[in-house]
C-alpha positions as CSV (number, residue, x, y, z in Angstrom):
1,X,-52.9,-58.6,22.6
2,X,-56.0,-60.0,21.5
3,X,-58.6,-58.3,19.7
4,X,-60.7,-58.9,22.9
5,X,-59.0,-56.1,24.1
6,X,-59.9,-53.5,21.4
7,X,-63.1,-53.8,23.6
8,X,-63.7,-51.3,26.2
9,X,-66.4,-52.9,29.6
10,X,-66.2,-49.3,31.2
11,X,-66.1,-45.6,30.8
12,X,-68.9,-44.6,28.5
13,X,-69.5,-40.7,27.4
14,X,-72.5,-39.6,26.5
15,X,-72.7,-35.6,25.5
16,X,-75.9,-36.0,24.7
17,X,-79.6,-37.2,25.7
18,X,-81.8,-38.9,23.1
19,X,-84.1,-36.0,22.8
20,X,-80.4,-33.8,21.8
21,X,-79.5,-35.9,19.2
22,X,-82.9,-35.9,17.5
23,X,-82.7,-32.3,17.4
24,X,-79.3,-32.1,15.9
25,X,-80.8,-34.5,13.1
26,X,-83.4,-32.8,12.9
27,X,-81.3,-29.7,12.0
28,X,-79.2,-31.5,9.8
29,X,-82.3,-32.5,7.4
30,X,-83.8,-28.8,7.7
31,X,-80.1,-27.4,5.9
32,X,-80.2,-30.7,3.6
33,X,-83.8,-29.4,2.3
34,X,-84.2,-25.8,2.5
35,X,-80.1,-24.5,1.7
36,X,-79.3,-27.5,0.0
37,X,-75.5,-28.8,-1.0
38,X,-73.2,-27.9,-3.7
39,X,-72.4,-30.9,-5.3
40,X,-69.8,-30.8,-8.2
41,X,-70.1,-33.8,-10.0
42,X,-72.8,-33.9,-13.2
43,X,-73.3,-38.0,-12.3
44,X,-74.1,-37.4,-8.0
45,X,-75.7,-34.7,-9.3
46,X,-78.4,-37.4,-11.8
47,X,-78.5,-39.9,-9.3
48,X,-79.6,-37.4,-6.6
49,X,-82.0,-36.0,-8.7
50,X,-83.6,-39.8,-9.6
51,X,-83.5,-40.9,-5.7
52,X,-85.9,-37.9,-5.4
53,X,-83.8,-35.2,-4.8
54,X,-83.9,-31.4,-6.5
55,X,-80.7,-29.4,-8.3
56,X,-80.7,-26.5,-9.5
57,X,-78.3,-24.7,-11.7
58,X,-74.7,-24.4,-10.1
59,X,-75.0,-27.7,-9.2
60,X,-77.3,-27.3,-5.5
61,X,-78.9,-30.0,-4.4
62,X,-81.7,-30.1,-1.7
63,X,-82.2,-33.5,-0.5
64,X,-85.1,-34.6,0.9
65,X,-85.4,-36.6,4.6
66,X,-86.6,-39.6,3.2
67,X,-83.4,-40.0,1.1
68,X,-81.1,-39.5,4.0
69,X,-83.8,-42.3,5.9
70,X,-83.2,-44.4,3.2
71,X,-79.0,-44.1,3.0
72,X,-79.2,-44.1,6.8
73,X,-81.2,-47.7,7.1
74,X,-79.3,-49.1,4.0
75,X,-75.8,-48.8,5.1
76,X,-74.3,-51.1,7.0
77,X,-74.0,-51.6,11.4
78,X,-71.0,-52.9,11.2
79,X,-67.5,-53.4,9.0
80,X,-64.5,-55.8,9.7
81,X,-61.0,-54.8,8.1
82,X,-58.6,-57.1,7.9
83,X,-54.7,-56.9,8.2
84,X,-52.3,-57.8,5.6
85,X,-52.3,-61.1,5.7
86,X,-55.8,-62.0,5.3
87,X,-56.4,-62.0,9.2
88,X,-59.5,-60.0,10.9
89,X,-58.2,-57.1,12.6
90,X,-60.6,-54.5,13.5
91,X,-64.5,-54.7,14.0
92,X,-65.9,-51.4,13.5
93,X,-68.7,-51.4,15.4
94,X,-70.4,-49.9,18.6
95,X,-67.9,-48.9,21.0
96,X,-64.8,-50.8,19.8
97,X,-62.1,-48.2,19.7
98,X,-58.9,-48.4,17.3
99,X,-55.8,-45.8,17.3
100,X,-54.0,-45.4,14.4
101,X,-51.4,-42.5,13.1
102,X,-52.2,-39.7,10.1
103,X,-51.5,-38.8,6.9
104,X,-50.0,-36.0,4.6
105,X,-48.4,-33.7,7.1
106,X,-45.7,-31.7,4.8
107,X,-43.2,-31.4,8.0
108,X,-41.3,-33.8,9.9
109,X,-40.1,-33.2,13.6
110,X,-36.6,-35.2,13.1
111,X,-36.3,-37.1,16.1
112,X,-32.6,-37.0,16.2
113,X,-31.7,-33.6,15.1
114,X,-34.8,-31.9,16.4
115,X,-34.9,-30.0,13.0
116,X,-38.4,-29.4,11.4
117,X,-37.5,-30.2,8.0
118,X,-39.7,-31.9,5.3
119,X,-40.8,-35.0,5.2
120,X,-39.0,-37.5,2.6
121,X,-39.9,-40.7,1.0
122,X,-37.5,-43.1,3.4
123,X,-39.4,-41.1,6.3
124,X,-42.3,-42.6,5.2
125,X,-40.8,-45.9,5.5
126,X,-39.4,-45.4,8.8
127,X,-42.5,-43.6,10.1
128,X,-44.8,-47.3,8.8
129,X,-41.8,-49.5,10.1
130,X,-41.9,-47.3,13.8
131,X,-46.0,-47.6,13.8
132,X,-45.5,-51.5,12.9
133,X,-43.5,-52.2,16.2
134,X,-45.9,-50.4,18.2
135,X,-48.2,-52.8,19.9
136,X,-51.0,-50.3,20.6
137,X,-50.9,-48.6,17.3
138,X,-53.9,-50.4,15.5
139,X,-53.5,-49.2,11.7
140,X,-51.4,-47.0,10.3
141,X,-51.4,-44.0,7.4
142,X,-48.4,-42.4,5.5
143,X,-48.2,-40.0,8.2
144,X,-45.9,-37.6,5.5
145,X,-46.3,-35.8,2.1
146,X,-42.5,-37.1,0.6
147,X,-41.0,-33.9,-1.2
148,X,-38.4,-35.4,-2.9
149,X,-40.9,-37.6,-5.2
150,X,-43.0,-36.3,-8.2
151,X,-46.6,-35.4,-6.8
152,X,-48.4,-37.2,-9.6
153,X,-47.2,-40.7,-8.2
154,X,-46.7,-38.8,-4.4
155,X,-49.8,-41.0,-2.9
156,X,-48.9,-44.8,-4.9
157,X,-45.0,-44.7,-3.7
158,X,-46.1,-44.2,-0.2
159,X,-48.7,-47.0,-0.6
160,X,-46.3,-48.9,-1.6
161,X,-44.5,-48.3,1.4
162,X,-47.1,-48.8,3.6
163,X,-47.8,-52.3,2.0
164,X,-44.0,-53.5,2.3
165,X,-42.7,-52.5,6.0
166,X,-46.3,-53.2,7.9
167,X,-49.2,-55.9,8.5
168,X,-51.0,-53.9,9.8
169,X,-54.7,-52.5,8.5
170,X,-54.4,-49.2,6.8
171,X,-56.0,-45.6,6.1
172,X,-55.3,-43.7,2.7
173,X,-55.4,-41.0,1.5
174,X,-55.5,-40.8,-2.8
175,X,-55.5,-37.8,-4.8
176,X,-58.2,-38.6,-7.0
177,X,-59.7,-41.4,-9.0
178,X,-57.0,-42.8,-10.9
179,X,-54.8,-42.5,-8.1
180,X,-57.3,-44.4,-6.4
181,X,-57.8,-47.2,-8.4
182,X,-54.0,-47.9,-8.3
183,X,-54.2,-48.1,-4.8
184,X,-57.0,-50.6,-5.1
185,X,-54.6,-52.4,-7.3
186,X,-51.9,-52.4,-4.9
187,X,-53.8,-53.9,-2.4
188,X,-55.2,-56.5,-4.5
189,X,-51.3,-57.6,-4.9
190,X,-51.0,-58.4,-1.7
191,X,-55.0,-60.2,-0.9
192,X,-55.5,-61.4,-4.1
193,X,-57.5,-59.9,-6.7
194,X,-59.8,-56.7,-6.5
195,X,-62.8,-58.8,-5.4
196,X,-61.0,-60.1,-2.9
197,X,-60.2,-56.6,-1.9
198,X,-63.9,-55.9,-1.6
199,X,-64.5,-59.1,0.8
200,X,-62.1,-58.5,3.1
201,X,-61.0,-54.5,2.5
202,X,-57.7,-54.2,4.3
203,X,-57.9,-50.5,4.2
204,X,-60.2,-47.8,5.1
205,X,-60.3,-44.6,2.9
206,X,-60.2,-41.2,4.0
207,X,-62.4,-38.4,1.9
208,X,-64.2,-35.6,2.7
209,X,-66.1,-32.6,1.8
210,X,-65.0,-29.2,1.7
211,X,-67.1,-27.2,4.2
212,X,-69.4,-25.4,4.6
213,X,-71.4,-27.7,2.4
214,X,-69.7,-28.1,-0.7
215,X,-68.2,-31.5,-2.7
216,X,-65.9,-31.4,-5.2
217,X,-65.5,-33.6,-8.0
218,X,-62.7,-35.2,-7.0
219,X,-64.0,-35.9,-3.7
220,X,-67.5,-37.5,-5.3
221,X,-65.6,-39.6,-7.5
222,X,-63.9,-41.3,-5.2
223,X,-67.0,-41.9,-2.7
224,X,-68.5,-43.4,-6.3
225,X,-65.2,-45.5,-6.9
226,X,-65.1,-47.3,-2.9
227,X,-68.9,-47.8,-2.9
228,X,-68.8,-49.4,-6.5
229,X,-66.3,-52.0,-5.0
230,X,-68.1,-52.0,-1.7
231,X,-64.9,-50.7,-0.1
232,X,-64.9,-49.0,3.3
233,X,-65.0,-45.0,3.4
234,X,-65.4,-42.4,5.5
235,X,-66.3,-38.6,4.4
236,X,-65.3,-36.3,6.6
237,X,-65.8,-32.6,7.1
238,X,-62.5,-30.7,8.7
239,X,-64.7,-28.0,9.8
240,X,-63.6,-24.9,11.9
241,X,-66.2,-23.4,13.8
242,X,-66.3,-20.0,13.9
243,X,-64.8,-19.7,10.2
244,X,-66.4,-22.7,8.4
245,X,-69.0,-23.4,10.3
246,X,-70.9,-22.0,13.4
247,X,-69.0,-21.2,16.3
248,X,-71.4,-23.1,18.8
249,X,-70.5,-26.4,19.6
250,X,-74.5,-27.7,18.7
251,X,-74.5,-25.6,15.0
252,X,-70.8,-27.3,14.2
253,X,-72.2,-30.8,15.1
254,X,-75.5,-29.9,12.9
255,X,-73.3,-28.6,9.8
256,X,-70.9,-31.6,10.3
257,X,-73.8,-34.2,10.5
258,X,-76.0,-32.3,7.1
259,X,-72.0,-32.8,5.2
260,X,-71.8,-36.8,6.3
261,X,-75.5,-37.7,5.8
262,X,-75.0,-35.5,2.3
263,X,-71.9,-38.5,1.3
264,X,-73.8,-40.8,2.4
265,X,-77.0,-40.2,0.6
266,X,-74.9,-40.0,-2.7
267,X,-72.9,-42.9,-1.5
268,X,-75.9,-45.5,-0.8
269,X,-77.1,-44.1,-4.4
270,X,-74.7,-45.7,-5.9
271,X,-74.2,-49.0,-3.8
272,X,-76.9,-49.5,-0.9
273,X,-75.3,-51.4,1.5
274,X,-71.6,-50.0,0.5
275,X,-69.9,-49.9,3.8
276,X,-69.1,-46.3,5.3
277,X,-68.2,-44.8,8.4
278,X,-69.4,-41.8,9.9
279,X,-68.0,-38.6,11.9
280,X,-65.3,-35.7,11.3
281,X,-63.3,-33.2,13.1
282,X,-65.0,-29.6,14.3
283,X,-62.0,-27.3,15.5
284,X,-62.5,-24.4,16.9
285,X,-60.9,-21.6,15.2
286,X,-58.2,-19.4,17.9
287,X,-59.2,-15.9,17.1
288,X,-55.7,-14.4,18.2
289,X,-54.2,-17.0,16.1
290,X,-56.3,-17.8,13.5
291,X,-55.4,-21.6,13.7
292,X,-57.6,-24.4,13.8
293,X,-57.2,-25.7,17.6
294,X,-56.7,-29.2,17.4
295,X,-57.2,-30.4,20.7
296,X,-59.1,-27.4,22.6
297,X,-61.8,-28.6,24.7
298,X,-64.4,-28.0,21.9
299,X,-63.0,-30.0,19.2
300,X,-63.2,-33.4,21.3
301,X,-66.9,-32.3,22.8
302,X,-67.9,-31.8,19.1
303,X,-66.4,-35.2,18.2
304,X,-67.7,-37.2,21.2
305,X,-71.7,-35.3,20.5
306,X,-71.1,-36.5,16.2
307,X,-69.8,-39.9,17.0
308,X,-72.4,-40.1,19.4
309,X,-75.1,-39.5,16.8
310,X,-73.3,-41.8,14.3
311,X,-73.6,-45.2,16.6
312,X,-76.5,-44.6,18.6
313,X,-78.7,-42.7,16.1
314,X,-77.8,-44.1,12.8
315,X,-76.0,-47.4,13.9
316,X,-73.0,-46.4,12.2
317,X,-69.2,-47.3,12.8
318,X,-67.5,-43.6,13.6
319,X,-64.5,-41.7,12.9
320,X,-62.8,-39.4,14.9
321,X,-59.1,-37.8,16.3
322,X,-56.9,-38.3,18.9
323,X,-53.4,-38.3,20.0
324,X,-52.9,-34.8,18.0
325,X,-51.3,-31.2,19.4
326,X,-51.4,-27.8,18.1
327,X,-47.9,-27.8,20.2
328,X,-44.7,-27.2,18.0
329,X,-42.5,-29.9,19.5
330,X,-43.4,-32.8,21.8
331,X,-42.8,-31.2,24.7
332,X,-45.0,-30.8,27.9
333,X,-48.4,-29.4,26.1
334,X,-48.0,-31.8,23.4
335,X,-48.4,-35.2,25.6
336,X,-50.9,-33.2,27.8
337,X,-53.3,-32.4,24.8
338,X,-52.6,-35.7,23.0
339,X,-53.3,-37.9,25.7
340,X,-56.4,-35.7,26.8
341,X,-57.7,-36.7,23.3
342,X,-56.6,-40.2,23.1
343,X,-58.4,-40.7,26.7
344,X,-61.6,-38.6,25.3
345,X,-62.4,-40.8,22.3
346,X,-61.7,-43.9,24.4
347,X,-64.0,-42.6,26.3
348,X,-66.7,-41.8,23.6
349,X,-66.3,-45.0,22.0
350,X,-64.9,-43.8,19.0
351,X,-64.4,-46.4,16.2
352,X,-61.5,-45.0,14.4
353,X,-58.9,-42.9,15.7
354,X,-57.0,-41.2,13.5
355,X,-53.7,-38.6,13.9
356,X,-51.6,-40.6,16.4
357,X,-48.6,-38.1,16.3
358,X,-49.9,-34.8,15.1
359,X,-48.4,-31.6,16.1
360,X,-49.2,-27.9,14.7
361,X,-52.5,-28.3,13.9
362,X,-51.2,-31.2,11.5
363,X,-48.8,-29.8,9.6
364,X,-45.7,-31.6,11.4
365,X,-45.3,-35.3,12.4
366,X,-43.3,-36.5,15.4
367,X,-42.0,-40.1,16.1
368,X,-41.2,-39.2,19.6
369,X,-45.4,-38.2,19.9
370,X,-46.5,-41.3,18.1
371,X,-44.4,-43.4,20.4
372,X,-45.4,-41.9,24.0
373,X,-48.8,-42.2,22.7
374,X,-48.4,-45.5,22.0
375,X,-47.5,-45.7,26.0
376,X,-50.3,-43.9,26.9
377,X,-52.7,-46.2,24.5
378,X,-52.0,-49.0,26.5
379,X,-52.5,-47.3,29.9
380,X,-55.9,-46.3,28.7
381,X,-56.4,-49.9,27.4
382,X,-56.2,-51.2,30.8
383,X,-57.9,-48.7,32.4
384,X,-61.1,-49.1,30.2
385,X,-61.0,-53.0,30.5
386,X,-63.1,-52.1,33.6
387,X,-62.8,-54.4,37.3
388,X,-63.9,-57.9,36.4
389,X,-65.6,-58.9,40.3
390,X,-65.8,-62.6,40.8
391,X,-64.5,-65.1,43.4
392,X,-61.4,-65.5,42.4
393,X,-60.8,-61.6,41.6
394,X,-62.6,-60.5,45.1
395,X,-59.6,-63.0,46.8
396,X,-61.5,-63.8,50.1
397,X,-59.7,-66.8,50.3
398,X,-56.5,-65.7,49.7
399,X,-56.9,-62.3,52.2
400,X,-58.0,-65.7,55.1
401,X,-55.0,-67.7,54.0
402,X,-52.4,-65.0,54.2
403,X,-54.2,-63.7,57.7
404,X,-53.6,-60.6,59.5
405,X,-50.5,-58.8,59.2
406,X,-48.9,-61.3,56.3
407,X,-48.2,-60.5,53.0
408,X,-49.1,-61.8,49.8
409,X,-45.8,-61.4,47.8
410,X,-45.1,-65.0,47.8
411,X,-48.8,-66.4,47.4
412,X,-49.9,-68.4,43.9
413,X,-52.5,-66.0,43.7
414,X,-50.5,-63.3,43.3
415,X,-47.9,-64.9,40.6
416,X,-51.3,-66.2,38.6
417,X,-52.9,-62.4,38.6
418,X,-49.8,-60.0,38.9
419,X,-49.3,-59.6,34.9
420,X,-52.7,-58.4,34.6
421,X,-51.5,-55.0,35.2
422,X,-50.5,-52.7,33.1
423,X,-46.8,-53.2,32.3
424,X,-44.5,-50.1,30.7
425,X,-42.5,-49.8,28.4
426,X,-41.0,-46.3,28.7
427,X,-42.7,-45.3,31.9
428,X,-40.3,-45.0,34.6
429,X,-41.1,-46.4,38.3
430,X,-37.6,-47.0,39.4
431,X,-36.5,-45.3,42.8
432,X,-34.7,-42.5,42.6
433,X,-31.2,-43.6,43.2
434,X,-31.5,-46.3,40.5
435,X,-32.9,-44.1,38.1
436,X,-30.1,-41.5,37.9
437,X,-27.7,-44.4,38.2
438,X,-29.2,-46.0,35.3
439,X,-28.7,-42.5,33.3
440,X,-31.2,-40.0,34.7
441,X,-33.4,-40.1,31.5
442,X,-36.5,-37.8,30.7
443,X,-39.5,-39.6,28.6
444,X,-38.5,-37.8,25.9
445,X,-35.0,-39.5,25.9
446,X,-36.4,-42.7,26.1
447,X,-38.8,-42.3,23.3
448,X,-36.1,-41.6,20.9
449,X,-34.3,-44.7,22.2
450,X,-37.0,-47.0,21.7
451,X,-37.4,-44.9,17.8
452,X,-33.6,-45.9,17.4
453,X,-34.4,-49.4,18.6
454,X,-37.2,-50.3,16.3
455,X,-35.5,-49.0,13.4
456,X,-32.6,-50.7,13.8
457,X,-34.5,-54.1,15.4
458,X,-37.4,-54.5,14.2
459,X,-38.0,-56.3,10.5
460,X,-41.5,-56.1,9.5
461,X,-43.0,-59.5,7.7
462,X,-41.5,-58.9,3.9
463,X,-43.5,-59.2,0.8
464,X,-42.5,-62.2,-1.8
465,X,-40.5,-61.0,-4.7
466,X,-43.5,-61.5,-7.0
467,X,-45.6,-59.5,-5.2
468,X,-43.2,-57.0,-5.0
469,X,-42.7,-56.8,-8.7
470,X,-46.6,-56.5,-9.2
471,X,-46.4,-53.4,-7.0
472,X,-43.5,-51.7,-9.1
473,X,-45.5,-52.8,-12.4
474,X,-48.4,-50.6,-11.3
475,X,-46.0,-47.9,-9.7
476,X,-44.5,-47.8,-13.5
477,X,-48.2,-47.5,-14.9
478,X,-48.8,-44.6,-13.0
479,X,-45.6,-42.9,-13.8
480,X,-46.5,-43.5,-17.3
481,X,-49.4,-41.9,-16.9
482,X,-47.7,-38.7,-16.8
């Protein structure tokens, strides 16, 4: 599939009307100046306070508007990250929309037992090898915390893994700085030096704040570390409202928006023009459960109204979820909630879309998840294409040639234009006779099938020995480190 078709002709949301969104910014600056931000980093807190901005002790910061004006018109429209190989692979701009797994859940569903057990260094492996031979999954993350590796060396091993068995772009996750600059080196193994890293990033990092309003300093010094190197970020919030931020879906949206534009003030600071990408999740908090509803109706709303505000107010690329469940196996409410999501940030013209394979409010993978999404991924692909309506499409010829009462299985017409629909790969549409002759099977079953197939099929492109060796040279400089 080419990247022509990352770009959706049809099917715009918009939450919110021009006046809406100014009033939501609007907001966001009157929290920035009058509460302020906590900001726990001595450096952010200097370079704040010589862009024009005012700390007091305890490290709060109340930023001014024309500070955020400036980050806002300094950062940049649009960012391209490239794959593994040097190839363009993503344009992260306006309503391009790219689907890619998550990171760091501690539990794994196991596909073939259907015991939720914890997740383990080869899982990692097989979970970037799985999201490698799915050709609607766009970038992948670790998608698991391995428990049977040290934790001071947990996020460079699974780097390492998610160098060796994809191509594909890529979303980390680091623990803190000098976790961060290994991963840095890491990918400079494989494009060529840290500069080139910078020119053409081939990963995206994930940070964020800790709400309501607060930034630690291992949070700051990685935003300070990717905009020194001019390397892609986003930073953000995982808010619930009702517990960590306002329960309404506007005052989550405001909160969320004052935490972004506070990164990216501090951000710009550092590196105007550093490239960074905008958005976050708001989940509602479930007052009989007290869990953070992942895919409730208010969660996407909030996302679609943010993201919204990030590319048509502040000509940002955006972030966002999708293809996540608060469901406990992925069973019937799972692929309901997931695909709801996947079709709702299609739909907003989300940038980046991040989660692919989430259930329990993100604390458990699942394969089987990741893969019917990947099904569902590519029926929402098509559907978003839009109806391209020209002579040879409106067929007026062809309808006269065939006539009244023909058909038109055996016209060139319909051999040139037939594969232009959507073709599955573990939907079934035979009859019913053939189906239970062929084995009766339920989605589900075929999911795992086509999880047993690509492990055992499919061989992602190697890395060279040498480069290989470079990546255990800085693995054993981190271990060192300890």
């Amino acid at each position: 599939m080419g990247l022509n078709a990352r770009k959706f002709s049809t099917g715009a949301l918009e939450y919110l009307t021009m006046e809406q969104m100014c009033e939501v910014h609007s907001a966001a600056l009157e929290i920035l100046e009058d509460l302020g931000t906590v900001v726990h980093h001595d450096e952010a807190v200097q370079l704040l306070e010589r862009g024009g901005a005012h700390a007091r002790e305890g490290n709060r910061v109340f930023i001014p508007t024309t500070l955020v004006e400036r980050a806002v018109g300094s950062a940049p429209s649009r960012i391209t990250i490239y794959d593994r190989n040097g190839n363009a692979a993503m344009f992260l701009e306006g309503r391009n929309v790219y689907f890619g797994t998550g990171s760091d859940c501690p539990q794994l569903l196991d596909s073939f037992t259907g015991e939720r057990r914890e997740f383990l260094l080869k899982d990692v492996e097989d979970a970037v090898r799985i999201a490698d031979g799915l050709p609607n999954i766009d970038f992948t993350m670790s998608m698991g915390l391995a428990s049977d590796i040290e934790k001071e060396v947990q996020y460079q091993l699974k780097y390492a893994n998610m160098l060796r068995y994809s191509t594909k772009p890529q979303v980390i996750t680091a623990a803190n700085k000098e976790c961060l600059n290994d991963l840095i080196d890491m990918a400079g193994v494989v494009s060529g030096g840290r500069k080139e890293v910078g020119r053409k990033p081939i990963f995206v990092l994930y940070d964020e704040p800790t709400s309501p309003l607060v930034h630690t300093h291992e949070a700051i010094e990685k935003l300070l570390l990717m905009a020194e190197n001019s390397l892609p970020t986003n930073y953000a919030p995982g808010i619930m409202a009702g517990a960590t931020s306002p329960v309404t879906l506007a005052g989550a949206i405001a909160q969320a928006a004052a935490e972004n534009l506070a990164g990216l003030v501090i951000h710009q600071l550092r590196n105007p023009g550093a490239p960074f990408i905008f958005g976050g999740g708001m989940s509602p908090m479930d007052m009989s459960s007290m869990q953070p509803t992942y895919s409730a109706p208010e969660a996407m709303m909030t996302q679609a109204g943010l993201c919204q505000i990030g590319r048509c107010l502040y000509n940002l690329p955006t972030w966002g979820f999708g293809g996540c469940s608060a469901s406990k196996l992925a069973d019937e409410q799972a692929v309901n909630e997931a695909a709801t999501y996947l079709m709702m940030s299609a739909w907003m013209g989300t940038n980046l879309v991040h989660d692919v394979g989430y259930l329990e409010f993100g604390l458990t993978y699942s394969f089987d998840l990741l893969v019917m999404c990947d099904e569902t991924i590519g029926q929402i692909r098509r559907m978003m294409e839009g109806i391209r309506v020209d002579r040879e499409h409106l067929a007026v010829d062809v309808i006269k040639r065939v006539g009244i009462g023909g058909h038109f299985l055996g016209d060139g017409h319909t051999f040139r234009h037939f594969k232009e629909n959507w073709q599955p790969g573990i939907t079934e549409r035979k009859t019913y006779e053939k189906w239970k002759k062929d084995g009766g099977t339920t989605m589900g079953q075929r999911a795992k099938s086509k999880i047993k197939f690509i492990l055992e099929n499919h061989n992602p492109e190697p890395l060279s020995d040498d480069k290989n060796a470079q990546i255990d040279e800085i693995l054993q400089r981190a271990k060192n480190r300890m």
